[in-house]
Backbone as a chain_set.jsonl record, in Angstrom:
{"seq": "XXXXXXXXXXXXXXXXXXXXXXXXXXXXXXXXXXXXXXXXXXXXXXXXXXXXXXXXXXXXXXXXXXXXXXXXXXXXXXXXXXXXXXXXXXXXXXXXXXXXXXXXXXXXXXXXXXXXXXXXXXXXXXXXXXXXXXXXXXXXXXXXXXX", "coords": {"N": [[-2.354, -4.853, -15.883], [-4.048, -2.519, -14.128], [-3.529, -0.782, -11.385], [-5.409, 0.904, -8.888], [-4.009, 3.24, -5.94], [-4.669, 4.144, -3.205], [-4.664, 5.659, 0.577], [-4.035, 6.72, 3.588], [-3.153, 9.882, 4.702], [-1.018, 10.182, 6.804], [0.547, 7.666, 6.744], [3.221, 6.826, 5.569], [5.378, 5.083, 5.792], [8.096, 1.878, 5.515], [6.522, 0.037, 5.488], [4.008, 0.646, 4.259], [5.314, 0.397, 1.527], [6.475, -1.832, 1.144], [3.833, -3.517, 0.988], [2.765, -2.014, -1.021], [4.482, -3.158, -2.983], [4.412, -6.061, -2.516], [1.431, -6.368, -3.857], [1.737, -5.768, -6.355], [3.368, -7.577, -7.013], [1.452, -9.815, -6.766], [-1.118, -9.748, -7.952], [0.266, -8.639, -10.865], [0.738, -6.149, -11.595], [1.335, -3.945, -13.943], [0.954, -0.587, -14.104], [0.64, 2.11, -12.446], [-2.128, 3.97, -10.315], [-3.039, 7.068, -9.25], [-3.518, 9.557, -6.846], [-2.654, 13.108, -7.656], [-1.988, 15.167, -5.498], [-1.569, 14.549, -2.503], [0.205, 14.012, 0.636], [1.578, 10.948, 2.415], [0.627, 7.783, 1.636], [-0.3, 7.645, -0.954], [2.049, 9.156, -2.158], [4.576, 7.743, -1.402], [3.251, 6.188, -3.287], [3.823, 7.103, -5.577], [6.549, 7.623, -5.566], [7.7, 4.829, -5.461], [6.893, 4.376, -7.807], [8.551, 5.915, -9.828], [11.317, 4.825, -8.939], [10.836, 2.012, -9.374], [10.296, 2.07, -12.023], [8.381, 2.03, -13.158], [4.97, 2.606, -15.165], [2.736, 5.256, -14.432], [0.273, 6.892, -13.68], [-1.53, 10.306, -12.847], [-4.096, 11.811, -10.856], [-5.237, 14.77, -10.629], [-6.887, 17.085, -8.294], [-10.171, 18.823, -9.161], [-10.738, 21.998, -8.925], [-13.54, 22.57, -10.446], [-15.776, 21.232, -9.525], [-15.522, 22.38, -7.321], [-16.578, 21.641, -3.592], [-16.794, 19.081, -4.079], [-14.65, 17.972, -5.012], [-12.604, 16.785, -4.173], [-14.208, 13.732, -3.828], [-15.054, 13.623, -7.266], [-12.505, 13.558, -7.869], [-11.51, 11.177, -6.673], [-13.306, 9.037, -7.615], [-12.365, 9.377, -9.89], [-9.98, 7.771, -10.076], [-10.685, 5.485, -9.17], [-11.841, 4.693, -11.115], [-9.858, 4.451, -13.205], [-8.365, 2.5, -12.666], [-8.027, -1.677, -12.5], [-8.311, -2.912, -10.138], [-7.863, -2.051, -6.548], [-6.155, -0.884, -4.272], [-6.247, -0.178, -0.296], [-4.505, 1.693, 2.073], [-4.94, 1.98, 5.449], [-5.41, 4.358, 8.268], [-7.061, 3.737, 9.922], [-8.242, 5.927, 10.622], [-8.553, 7.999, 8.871], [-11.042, 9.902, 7.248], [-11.079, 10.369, 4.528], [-9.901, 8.466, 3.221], [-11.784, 6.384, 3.799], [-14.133, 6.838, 3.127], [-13.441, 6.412, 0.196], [-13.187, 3.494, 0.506], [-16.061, 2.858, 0.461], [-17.538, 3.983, -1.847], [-15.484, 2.165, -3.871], [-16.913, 0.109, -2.807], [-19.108, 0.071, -3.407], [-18.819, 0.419, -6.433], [-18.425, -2.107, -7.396], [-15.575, -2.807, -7.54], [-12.529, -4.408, -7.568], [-10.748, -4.983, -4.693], [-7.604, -4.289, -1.622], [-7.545, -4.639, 1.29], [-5.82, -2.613, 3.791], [-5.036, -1.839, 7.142], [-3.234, 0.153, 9.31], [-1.201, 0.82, 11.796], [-0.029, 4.51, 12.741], [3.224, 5.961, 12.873], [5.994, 6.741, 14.003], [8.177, 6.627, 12.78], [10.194, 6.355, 9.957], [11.49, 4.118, 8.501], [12.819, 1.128, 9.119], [10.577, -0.083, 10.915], [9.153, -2.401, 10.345], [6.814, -5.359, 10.248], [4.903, -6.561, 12.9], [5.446, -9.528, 14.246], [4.721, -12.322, 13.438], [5.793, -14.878, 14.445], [8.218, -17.884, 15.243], [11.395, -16.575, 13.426], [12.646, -19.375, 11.293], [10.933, -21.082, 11.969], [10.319, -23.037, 10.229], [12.674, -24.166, 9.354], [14.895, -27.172, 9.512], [16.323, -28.015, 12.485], [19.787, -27.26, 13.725], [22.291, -29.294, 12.886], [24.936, -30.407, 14.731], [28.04, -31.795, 14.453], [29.466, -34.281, 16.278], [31.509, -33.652, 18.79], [34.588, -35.13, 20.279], [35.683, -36.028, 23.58], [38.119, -35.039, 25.682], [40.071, -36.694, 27.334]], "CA": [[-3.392, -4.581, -14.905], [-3.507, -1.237, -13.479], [-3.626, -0.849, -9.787], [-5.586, 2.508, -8.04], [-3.716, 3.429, -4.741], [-5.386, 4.847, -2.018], [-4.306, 5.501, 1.517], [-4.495, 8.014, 4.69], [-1.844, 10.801, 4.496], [-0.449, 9.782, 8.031], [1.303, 6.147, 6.832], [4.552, 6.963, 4.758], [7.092, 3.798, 5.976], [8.757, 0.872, 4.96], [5.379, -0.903, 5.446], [3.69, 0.868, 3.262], [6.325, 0.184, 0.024], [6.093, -3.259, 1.206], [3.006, -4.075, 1.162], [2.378, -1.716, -2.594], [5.131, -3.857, -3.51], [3.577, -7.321, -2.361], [0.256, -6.318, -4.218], [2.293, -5.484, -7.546], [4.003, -8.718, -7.821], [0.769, -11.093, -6.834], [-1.538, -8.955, -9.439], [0.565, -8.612, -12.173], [0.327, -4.541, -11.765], [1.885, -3.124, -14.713], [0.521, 0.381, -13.928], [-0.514, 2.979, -11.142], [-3.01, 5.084, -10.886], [-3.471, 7.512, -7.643], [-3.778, 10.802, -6.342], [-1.446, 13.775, -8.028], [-1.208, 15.941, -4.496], [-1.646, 14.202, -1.408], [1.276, 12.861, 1.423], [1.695, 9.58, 2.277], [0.302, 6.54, 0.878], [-0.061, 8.367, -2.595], [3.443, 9.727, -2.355], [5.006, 6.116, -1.585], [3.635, 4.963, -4.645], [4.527, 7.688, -6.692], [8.182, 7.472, -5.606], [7.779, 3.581, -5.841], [7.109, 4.049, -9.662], [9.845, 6.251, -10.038], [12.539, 3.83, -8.43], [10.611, 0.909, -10.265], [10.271, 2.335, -13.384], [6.634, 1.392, -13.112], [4.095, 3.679, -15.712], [1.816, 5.66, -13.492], [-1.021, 8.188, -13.964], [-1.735, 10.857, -11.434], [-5.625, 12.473, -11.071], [-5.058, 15.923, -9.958], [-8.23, 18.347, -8.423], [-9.773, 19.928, -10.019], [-12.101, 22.96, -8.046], [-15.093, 22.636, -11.289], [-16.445, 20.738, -8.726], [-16.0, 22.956, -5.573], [-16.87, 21.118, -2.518], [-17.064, 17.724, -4.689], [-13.53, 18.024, -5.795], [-11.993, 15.21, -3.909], [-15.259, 13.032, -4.361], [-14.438, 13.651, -8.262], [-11.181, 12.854, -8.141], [-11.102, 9.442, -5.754], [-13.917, 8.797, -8.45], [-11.518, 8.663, -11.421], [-8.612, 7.186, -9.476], [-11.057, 4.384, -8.607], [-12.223, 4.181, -12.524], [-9.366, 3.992, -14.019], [-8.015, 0.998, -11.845], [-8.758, -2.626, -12.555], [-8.382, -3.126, -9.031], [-7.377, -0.866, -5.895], [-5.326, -1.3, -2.991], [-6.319, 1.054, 0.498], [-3.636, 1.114, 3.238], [-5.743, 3.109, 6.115], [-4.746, 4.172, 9.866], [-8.01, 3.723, 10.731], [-9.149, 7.42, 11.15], [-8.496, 8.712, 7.511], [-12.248, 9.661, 6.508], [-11.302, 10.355, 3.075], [-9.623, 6.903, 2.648], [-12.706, 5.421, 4.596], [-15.063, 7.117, 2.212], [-13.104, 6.065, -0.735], [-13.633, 2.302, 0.54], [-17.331, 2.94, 0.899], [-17.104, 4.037, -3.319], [-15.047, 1.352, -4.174], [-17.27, -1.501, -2.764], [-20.576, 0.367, -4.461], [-18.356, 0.394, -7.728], [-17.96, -3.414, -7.695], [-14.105, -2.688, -7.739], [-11.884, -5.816, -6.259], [-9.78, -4.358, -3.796], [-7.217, -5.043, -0.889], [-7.461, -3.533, 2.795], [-4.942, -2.749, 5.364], [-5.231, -1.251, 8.507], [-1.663, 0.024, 9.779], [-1.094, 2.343, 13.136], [0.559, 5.452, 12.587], [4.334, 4.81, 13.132], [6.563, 8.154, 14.327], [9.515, 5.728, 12.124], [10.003, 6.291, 8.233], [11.877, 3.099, 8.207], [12.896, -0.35, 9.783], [9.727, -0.393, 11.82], [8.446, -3.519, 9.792], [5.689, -5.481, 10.771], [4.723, -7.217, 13.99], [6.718, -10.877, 14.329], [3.641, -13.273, 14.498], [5.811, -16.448, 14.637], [9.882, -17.32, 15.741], [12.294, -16.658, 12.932], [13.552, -19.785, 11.118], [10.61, -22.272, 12.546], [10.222, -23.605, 8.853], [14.122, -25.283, 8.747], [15.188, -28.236, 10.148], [16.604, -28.325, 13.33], [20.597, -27.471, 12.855], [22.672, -30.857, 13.228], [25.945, -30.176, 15.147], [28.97, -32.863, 14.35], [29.811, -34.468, 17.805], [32.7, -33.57, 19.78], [35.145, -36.103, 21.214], [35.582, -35.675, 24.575], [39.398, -35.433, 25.96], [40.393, -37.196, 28.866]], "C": [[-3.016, -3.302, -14.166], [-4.332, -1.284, -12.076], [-3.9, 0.542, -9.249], [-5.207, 2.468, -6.423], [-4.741, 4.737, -3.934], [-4.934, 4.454, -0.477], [-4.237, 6.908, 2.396], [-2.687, 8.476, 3.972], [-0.744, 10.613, 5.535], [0.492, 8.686, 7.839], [2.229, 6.639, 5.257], [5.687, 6.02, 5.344], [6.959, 3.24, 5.076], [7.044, 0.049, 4.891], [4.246, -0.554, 4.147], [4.204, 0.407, 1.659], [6.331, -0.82, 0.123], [5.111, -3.99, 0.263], [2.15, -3.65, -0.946], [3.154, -3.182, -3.469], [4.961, -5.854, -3.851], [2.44, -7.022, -3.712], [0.544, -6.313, -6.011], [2.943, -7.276, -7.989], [2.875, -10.059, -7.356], [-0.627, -10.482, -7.313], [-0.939, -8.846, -10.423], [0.301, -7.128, -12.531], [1.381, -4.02, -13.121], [1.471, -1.582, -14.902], [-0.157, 0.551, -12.208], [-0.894, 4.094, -11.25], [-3.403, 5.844, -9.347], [-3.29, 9.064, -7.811], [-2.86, 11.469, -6.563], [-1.105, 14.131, -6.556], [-1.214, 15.399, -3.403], [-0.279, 13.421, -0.775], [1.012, 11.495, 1.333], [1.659, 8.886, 1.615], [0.535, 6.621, -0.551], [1.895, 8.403, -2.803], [4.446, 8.917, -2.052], [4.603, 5.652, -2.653], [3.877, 5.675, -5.934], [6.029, 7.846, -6.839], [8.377, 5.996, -6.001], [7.961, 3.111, -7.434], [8.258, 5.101, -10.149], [11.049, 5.331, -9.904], [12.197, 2.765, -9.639], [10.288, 0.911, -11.842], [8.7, 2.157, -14.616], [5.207, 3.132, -13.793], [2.651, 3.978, -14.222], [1.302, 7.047, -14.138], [-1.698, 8.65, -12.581], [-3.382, 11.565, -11.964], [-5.175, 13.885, -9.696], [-6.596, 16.519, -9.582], [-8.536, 18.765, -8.764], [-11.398, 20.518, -9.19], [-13.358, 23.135, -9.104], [-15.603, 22.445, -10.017], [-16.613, 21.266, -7.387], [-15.437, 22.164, -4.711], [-16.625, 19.613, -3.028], [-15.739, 17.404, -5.359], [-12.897, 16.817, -5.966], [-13.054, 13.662, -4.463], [-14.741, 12.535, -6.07], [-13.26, 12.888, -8.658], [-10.983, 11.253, -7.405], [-11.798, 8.593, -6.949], [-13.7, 8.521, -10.168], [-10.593, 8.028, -11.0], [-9.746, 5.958, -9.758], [-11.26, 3.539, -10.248], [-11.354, 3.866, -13.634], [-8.116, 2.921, -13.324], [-8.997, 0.067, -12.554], [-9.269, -2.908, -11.082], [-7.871, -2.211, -7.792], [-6.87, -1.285, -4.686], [-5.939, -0.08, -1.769], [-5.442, 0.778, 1.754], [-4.636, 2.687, 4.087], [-5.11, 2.888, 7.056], [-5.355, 4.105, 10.349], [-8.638, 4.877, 10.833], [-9.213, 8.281, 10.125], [-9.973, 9.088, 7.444], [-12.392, 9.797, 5.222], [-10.993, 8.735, 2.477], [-11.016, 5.921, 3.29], [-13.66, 5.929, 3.281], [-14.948, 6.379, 0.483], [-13.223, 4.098, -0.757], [-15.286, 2.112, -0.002], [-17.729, 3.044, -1.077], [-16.547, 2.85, -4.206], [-16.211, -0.267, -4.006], [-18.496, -0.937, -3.854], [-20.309, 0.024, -6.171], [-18.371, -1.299, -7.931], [-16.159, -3.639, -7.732], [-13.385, -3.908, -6.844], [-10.725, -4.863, -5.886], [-9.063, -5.588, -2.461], [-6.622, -3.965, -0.078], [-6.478, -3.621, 3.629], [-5.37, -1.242, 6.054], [-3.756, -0.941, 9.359], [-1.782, 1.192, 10.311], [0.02, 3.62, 12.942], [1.682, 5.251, 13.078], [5.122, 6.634, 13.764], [7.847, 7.96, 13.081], [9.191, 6.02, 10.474], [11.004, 5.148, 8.21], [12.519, 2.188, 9.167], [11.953, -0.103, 11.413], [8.824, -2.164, 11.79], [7.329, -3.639, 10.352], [5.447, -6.543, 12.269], [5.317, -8.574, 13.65], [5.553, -11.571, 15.161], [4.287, -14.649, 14.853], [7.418, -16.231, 14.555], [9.914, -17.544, 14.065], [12.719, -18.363, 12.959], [12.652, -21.329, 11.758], [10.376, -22.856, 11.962], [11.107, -24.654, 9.06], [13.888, -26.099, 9.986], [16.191, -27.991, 11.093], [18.309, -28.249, 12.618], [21.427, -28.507, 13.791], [24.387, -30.438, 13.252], [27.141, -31.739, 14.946], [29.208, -33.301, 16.15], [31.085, -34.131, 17.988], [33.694, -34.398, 20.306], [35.552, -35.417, 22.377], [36.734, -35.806, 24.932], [39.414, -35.654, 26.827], [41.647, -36.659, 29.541]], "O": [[-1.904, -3.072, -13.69], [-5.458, -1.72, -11.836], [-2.976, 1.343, -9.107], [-5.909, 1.812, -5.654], [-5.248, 5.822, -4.22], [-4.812, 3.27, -0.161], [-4.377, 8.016, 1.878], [-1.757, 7.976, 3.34], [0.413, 10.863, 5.198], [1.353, 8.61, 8.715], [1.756, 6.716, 4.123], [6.868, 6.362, 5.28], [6.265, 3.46, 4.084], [6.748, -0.5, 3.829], [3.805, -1.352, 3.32], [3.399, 0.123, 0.773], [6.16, -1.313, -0.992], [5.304, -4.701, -0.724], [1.496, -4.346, -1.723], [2.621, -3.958, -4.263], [5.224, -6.579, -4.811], [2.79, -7.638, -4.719], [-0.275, -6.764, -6.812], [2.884, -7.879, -9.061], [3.276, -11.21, -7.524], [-1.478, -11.119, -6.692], [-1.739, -8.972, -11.35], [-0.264, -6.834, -13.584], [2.476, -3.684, -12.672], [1.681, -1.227, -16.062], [-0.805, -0.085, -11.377], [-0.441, 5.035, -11.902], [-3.981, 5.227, -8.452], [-2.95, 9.619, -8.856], [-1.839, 11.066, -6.007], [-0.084, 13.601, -6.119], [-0.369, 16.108, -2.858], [0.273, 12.491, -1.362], [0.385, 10.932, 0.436], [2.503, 8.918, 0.72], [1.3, 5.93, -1.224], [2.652, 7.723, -3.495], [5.507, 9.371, -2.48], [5.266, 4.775, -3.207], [4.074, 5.162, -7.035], [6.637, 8.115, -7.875], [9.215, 5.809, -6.883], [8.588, 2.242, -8.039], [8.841, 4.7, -11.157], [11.74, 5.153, -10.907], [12.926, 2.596, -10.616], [10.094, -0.033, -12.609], [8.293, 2.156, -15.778], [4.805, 4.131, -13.198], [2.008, 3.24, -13.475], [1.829, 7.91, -14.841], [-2.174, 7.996, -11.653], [-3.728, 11.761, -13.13], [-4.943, 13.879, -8.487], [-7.468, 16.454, -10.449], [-7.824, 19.668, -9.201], [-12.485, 19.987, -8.961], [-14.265, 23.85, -8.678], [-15.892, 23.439, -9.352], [-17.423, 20.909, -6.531], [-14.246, 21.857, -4.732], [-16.174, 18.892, -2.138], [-15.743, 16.567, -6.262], [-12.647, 16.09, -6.927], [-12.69, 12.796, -5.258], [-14.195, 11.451, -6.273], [-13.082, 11.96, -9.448], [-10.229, 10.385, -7.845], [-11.2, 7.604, -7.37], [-14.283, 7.958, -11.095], [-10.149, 7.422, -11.975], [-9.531, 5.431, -10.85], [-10.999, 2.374, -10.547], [-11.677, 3.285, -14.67], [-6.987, 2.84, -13.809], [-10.098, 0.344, -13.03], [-10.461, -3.106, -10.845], [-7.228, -1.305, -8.322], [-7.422, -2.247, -4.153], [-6.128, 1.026, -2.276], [-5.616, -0.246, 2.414], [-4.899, 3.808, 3.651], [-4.394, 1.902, 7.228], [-5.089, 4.276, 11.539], [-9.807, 4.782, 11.208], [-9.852, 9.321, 10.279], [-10.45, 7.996, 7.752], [-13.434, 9.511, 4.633], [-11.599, 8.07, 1.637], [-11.017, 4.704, 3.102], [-13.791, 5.077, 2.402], [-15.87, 5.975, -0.225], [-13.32, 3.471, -1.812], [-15.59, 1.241, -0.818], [-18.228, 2.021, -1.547], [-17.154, 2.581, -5.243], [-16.286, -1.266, -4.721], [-18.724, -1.477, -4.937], [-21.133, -0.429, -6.966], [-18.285, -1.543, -9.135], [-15.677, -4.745, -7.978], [-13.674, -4.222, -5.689], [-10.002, -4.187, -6.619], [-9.375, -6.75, -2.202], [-5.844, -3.032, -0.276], [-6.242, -4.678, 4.214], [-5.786, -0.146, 5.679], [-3.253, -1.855, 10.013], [-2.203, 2.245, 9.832], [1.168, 3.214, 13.123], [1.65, 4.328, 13.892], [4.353, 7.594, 13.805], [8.38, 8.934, 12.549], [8.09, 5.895, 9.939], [11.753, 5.616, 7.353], [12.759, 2.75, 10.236], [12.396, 0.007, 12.557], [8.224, -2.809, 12.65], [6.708, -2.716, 10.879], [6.306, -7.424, 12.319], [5.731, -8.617, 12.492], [5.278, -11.625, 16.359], [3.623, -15.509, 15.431], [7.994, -15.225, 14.14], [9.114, -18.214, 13.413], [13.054, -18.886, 14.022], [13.241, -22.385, 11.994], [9.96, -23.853, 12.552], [10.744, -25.83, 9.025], [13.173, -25.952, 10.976], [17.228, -27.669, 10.514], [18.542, -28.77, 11.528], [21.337, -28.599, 15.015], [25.045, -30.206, 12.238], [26.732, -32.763, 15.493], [29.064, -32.485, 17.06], [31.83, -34.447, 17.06], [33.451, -34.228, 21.501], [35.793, -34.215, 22.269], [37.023, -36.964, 24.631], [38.773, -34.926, 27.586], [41.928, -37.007, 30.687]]}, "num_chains": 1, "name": "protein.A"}
């Protein structure tokens, strides 16, 4: 299953590689497919398939198109995906546009929304619940008491 990335240029952390990484092992991604030149998001999952050894295909610009370049290109990224992942910061308009494409296409996709970070790593993600409230309670031996 090949997986088209898409994401604002602004979000390059740990959250990002995460979250590609989540999407890869509960799809069954054996391929990625994303954007040759762009920062961020792109450029996390083109290092991601480097490290992981993971086949990937890049869609470079190409100016035929002018003004319609990017259009073009989000437009084969999106087509040659089964499915597409978009990590946005909210204010991208190319990654917003590229949603807007994606739903018209029928394409199954999966959205995040993640705030611009100043951190390229151990920023993780927000801590909705304590650490460790799964286990059982830990069970201390008693003490005798000396007199």
């Amino acid at each position: 299953m090949k997986l088209s990335v898409h994401g604002s240029r602004t979000l390059n952390d740990e959250r990002v590689k995460i979250l590609l990484m989540e999407e890869i092992e509960t799809f069954g991604i054996t391929e990625i497919v994303t954007h040759a030149e762009p920062e961020g998001v792109c450029k996390v999952a083109r290092d991601l398939c480097k490290e992981k050894a993971i086949p990937l295909k890049l869609h470079f610009l190409n100016f035929k198109y002018l003004r319609g370049a990017f259009e073009h290109r989000s437009l084969d990224v999106l087509n040659d995906g089964d499915r597409a992942i978009f990590i946005h910061d909210g204010k991208s308009k190319g990654t917003a546009n590229e949603l807007i494409l994606a739903k018209k296409m029928n394409v199954p996709y999966t959205f995040h929304e993640l705030e611009k970070t100043e951190y390229k790593s151990s920023v993780g993600f927000e801590i909705t619940q304590d650490w460790g409230a799964e286990l059982a309670p830990l069970e201390l031996p008693e003490i005798p008491k000396l007199v």
